[in-house]
C-alpha positions as CSV (number, residue, x, y, z in Angstrom):
1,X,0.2,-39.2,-95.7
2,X,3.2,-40.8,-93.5
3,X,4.1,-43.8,-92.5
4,X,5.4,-44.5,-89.4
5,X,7.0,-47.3,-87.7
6,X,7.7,-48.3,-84.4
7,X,11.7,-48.0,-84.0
8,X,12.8,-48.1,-79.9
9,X,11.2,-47.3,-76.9
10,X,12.9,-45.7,-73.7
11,X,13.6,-47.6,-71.0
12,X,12.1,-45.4,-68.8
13,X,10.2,-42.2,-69.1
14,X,11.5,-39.0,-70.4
15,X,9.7,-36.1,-68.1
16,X,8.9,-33.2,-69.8
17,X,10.8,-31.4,-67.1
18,X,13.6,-32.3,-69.1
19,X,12.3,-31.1,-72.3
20,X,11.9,-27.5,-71.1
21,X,15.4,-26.2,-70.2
22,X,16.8,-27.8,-73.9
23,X,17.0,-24.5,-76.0
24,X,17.4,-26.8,-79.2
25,X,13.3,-27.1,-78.7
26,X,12.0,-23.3,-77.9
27,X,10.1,-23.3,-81.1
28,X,8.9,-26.8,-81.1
29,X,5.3,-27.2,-80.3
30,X,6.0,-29.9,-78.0
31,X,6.6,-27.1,-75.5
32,X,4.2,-24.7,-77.2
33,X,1.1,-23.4,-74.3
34,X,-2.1,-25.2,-75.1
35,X,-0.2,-28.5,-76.4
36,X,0.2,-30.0,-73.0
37,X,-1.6,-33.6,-73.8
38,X,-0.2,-36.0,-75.4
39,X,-0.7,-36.0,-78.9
40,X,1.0,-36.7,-82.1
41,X,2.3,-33.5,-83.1
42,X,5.0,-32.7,-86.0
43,X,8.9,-32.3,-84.7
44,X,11.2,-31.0,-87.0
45,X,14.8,-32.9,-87.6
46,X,16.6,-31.1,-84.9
47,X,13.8,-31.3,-82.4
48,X,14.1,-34.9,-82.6
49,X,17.7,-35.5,-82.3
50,X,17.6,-32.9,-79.5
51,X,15.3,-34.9,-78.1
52,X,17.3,-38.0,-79.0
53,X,20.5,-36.8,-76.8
54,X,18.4,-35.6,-74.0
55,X,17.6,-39.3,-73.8
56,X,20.9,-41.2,-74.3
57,X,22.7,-38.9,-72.5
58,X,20.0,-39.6,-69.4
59,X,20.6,-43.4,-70.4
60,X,17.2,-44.1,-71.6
61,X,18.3,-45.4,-75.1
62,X,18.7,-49.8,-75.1
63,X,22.2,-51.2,-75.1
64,X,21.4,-52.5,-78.7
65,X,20.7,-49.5,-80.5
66,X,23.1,-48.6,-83.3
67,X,20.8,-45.1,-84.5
68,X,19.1,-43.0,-83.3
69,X,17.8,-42.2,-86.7
């Protein structure tokens, strides 16, 4: 079992339009046919800080946020 805890939220919404043209997440199955709903599904350590960058650099991250881990 994991735990998980609520850490930031986006300011805004991060399209999955986005998501598709990052190569860092080819083999995630985020982007994987068939996995189109939302759902909780496993992202490995890269996957989320690609996802991570995607976001700050599209200023979705708060002002107050010291990590993205």
């Amino acid at each position: 079992m994991v735990d998980v805890t609520f850490n930031q939220a986006f300011n805004d919404i991060l399209p999955l339009s986005e998501l598709k043209f990052l190569p860092a997440l080819e083999d995630s199955l985020l982007l994987r046919k068939g996995c189109e709903q939302l759902t909780i599904i496993p992202l490995e350590p890269k996957h989320w800080y690609a996802i991570m960058d995607i976001a700050g650099n599209l200023h979705l991250l708060s002002e107050d946020t010291d990590s993205i881990e």
